[in-house]
C-alpha positions in Angstrom: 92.9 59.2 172.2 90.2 56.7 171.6 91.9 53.2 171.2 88.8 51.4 170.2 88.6 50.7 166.7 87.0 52.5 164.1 83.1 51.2 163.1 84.0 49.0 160.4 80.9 50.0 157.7 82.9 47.8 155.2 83.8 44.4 157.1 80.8 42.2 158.3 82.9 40.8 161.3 79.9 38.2 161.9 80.2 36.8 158.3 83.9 37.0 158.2 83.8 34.5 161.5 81.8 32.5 160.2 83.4 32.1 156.7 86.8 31.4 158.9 85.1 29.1 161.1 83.9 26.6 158.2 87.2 26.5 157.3 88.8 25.0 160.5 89.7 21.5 161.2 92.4 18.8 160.4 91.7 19.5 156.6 93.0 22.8 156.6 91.1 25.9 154.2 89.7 25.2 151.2 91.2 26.2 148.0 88.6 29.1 147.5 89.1 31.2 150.6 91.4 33.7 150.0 89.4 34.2 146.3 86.2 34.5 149.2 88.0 36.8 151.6 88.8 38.6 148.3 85.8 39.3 146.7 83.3 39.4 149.5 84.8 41.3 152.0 87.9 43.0 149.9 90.8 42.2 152.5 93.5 42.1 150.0 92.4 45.8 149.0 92.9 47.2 152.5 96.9 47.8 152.0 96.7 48.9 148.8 96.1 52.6 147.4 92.5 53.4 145.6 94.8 54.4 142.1 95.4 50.4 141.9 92.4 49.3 143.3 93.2 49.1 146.6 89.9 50.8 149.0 89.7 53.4 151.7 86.9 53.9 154.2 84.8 57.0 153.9 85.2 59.6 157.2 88.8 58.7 158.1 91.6 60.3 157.3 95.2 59.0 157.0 95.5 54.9 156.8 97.7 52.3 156.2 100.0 53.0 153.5 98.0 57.0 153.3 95.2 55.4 152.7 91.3 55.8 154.0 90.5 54.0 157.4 91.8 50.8 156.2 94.4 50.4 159.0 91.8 49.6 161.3 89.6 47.5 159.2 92.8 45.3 159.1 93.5 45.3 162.2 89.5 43.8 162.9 90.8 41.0 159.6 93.9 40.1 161.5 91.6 39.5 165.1 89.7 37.0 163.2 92.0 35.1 161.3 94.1 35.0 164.2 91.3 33.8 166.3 90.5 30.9 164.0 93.8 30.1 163.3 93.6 30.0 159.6 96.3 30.0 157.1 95.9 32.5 154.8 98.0 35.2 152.6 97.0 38.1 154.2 99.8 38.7 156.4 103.0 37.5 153.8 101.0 38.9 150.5 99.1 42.2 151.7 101.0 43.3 155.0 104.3 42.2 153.9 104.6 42.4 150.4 102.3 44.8 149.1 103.5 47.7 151.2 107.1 47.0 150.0 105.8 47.1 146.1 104.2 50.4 146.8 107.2 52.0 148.6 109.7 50.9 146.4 108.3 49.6 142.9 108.7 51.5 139.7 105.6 52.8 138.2 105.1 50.2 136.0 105.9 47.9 138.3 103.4 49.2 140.7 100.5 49.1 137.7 101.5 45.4 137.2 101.5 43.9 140.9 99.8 46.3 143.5 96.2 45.9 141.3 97.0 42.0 141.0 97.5 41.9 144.7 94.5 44.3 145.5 92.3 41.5 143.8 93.5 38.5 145.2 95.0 37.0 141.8 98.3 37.6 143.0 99.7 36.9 146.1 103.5 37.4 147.3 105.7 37.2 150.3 108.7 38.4 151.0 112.7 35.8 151.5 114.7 37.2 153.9 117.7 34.9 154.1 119.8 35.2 157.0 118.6 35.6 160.5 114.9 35.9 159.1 111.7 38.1 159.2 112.4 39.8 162.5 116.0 40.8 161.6 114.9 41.9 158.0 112.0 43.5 159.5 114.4 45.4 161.9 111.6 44.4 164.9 114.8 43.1 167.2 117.4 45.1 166.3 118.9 47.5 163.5 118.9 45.7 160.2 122.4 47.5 158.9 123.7 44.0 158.7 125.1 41.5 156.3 121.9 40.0 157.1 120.8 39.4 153.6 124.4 38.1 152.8 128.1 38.8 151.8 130.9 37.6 153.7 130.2 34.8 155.9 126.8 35.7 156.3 125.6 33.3 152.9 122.5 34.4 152.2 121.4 35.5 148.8 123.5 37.0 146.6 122.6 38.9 143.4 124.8 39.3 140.3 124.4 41.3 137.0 123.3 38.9 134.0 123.3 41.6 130.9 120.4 43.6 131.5 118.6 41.6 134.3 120.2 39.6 137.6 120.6 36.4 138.5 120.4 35.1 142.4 122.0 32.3 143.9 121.4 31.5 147.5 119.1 30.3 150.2 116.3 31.6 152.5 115.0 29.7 155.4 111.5 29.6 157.1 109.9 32.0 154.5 106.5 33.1 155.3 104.1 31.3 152.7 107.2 30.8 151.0 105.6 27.6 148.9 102.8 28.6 147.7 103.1 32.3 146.6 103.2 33.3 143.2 105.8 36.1 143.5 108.9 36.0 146.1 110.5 39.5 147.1 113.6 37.9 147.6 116.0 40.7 149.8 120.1 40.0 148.1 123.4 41.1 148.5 125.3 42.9 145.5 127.7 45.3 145.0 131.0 43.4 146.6 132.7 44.8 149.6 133.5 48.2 148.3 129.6 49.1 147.4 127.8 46.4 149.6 123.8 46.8 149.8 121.0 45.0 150.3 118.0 45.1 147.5 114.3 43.6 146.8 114.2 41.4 143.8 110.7 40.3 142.4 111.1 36.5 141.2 108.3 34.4 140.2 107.1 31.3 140.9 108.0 29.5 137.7 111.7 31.3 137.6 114.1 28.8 136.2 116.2 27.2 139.2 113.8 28.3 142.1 113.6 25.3 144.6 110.6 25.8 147.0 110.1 22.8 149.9 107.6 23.1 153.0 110.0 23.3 156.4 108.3 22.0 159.4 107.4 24.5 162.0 105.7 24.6 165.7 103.1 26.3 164.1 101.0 24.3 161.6 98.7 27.5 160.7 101.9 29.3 159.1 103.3 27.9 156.0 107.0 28.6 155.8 109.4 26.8 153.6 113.5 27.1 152.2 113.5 28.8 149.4 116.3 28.0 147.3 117.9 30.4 144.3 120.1 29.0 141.5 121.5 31.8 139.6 117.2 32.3 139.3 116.6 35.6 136.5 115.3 38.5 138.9 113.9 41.9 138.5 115.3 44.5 140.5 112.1 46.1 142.6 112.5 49.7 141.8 116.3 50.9 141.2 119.4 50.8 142.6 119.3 53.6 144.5 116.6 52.4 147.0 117.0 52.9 150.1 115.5 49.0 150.7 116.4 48.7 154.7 114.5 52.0 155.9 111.5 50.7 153.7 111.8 46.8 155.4 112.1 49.0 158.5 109.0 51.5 158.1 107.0 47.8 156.9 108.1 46.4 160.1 106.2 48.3 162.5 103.3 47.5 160.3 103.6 44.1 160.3 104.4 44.0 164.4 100.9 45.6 165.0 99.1 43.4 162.5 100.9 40.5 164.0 99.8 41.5 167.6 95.9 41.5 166.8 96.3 38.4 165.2 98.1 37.3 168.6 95.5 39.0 170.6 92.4 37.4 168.6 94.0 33.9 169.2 94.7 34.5 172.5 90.7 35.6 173.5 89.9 32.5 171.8 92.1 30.6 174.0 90.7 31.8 176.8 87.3 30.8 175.5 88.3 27.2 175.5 90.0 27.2 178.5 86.6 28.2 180.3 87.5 31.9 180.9 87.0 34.5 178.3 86.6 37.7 180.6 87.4 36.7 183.8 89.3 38.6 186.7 92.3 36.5 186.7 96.1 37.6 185.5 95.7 36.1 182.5 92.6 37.4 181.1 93.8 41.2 182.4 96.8 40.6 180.3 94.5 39.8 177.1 92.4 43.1 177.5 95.8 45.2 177.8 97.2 43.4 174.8 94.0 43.8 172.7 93.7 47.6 173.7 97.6 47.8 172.7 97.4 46.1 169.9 94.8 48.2 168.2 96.4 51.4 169.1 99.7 50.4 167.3 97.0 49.6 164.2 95.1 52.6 164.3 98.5 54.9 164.4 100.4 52.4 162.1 98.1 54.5 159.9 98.3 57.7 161.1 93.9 58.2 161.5 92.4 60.7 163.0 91.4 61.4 166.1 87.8 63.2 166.6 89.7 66.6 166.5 91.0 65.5 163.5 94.6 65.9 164.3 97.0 62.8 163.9 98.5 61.4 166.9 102.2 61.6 167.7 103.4 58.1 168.5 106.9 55.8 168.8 108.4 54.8 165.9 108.4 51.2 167.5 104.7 51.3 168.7 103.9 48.1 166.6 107.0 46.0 168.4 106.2 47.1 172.3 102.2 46.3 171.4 103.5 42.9 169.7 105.8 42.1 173.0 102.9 42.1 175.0 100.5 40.3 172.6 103.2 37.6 172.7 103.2 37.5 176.0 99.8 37.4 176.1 98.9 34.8 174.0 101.7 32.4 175.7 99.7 32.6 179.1 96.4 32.2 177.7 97.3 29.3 175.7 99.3 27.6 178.6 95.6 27.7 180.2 93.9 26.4 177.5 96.3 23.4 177.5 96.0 23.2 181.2 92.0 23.1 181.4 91.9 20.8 178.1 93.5 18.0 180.0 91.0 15.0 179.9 88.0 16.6 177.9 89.1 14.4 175.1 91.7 14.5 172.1 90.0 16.9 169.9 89.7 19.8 172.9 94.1 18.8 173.7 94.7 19.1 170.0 92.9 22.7 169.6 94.7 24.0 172.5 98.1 22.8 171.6 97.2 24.7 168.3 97.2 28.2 170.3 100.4 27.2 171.9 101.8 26.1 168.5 101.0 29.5 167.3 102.8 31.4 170.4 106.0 29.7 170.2 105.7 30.1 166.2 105.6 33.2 166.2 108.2 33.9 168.7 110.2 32.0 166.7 109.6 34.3 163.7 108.9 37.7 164.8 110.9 37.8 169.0 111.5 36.5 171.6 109.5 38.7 173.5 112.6 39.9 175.3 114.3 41.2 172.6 111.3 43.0 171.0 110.8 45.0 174.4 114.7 45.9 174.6 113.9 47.1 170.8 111.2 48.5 170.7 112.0 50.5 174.4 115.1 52.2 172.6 118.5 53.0 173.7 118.7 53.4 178.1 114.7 53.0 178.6 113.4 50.5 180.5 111.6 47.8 178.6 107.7 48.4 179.2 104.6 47.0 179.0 102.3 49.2 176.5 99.0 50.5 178.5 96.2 52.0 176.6 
């Protein structure tokens, strides 16, 4: 298997850099980039099927979500914008949300959002109350739970109100959580006897939603308590959906997209510590990552290899390659601080920003430890992923 990346004919890397790079600095990104990253080079579209206007590369077969060769043209977004350290929606609306629309949305509810979302218009993240993201997500664990709530877990609970639901609750340290337009907000119903957990679309303007900014080591990730008042939700598909093996088949998806991003921010922090591709430990660890973390995006979405047959790979792929980007990024960072010590405040501050981004997203997504006892299985010995 070839783990480098497919040629990405519909992604000018160059110009997405550079578009990513103006938008770095103490004042944050401009309003207008993810309506840029939208219409000039499609990004929202990638995780989304061509029927709702999602796109697909020509001369690839399978994809993200069964689509074209989208999977890696992701995979090259997610380098970048973890590189630059920009806050954007692409991982809470299109690799979290979007995928959870198509797998379990209604077909009208998939004709309302997943063209919304392929265009930018609409973006969406998803409130796991609870232990969080990684629980939800099952990247540490099973997530068979009373995660989402019920008993003394609290969480969010979901009551029939006529012919819709009402949810009352809280979720902490949601992804993007104040500023997206629609929350997939994950609730308990059905009592003791017929306890399950379900996806509930609520929008931004519901009646008794309560959205405040949480602070967070890592400034480049929004994440905020959401708070639910008996808010009117729509159940996301029916009752009958089987909501935890769909969070879990996301999760794998979101683990490798999470590891490029940590592998893109980690080459840059070796750039400004002074040692991009040197022969030292940390450096070595950076190439495995990177070759890791692209092979856990190339068979999150099952592409072909020149033969054209589809690779047979761990269920848990994403989570062993997003171990050792973690790992990865916490060693190159810690060098970056190291070698920025008296060059000046501006060089500190940028590579306390890489660290700020390693220990944020152990905190949402690990610890590393637990990941690699995951994502090894039942009796295997926690590994290192080698491409």
């Amino acid at each position: 298997m070839d783990a480098r990346l497919t040629p990405a004919r519909d992604v000018d890397r160059p110009a997405l850099r550079a578009l990513l790079e103006q938008q770095r600095g103490p004042a944050g990104p401009g309003p207008g980039l993810w309506t840029a990253l939208a219409d000039r080079f499609g990004l929202p579209a990638l995780t989304v099927p061509e029927t709702y206007g999602g796109r697909t590369v020509p001369g690839t077969r399978g994809g993200l979500g069964g689509l074209g060769g989208t999977a890696t043209l992701l995979a090259l977004a997610c380098e970048e914008t973890g590189r630059a350290l920009t806050p954007t929606p692409l991982l809470a609306t299109s690799v979290l949300a979007a995928p959870l629309v198509l797998a379990l949305g209604t077909d009208a509810q998939r004709a309302e959002l997943l063209p919304a979302l392929a265009s930018g218009t609409l973006t969406a993240t998803l409130a796991a109350p609870g232990p969080g993201l990684a629980t939800a997500l099952a990247l540490t664990g099973p997530n068979d739970g009373d995660w989402a709530g019920g008993g003394r877990a609290g969480g969010v609970q979901a009551r029939r109100d006529g012919d819709g639901w009402l949810l009352y609750g809280q979720a902490d340290r949601v992804l993007d959580g104040d500023g997206a337009h629609l929350l997939l907000v994950a609730a308990h119903t059905g009592g003791f006897a017929r306890s399950r957990t379900l996806l509930y679309l609520v929008r931004a303007d519901a009646t008794g939603l309560h959205r405040s900014r949480q602070p967070a080591p890592d400034g480049t990730r929004p994440q905020a308590r959401v708070q639910l008042r008996d808010v009117p939700a729509e159940l996301l598909g029916d009752e009958h959906a089987d909501v935890l093996a769909a969070l879990a088949a996301t999760g794998d998806t979101v683990a490798a997209a999470v590891a490029c991003e940590a592998v893109g921010a980690a080459g840059r922090a070796l750039e400004h510590a002074g040692a991009p591709d040197g022969p030292g430990d940390i450096p070595l660890r950076v190439r495995a990552a990177r070759a890791a973390a692209r092979h856990a995006a190339w068979a999150s979405g099952g592409e072909a290899d020149g033969t054209g047959a589809k690779e047979a790979v761990a269920d848990r792929l994403g989570v062993l390659a997003l171990a050792q980007a973690l790992d990865a990024l916490r060693g190159a960072a810690a060098e970056a601080v190291h070698a920025s010590c008296g060059r000046g405040f501006a060089a500190e501050r940028e590579a306390h920003l890489y660290m700020g981004r390693a220990a944020g997203d152990e905190a949402l997504f690990g610890p590393v430890h637990r990941l690699r006892e995951h994502g090894a299985g039942p009796g295997a010995e926690p590994a290192e992923v080698i491409v």
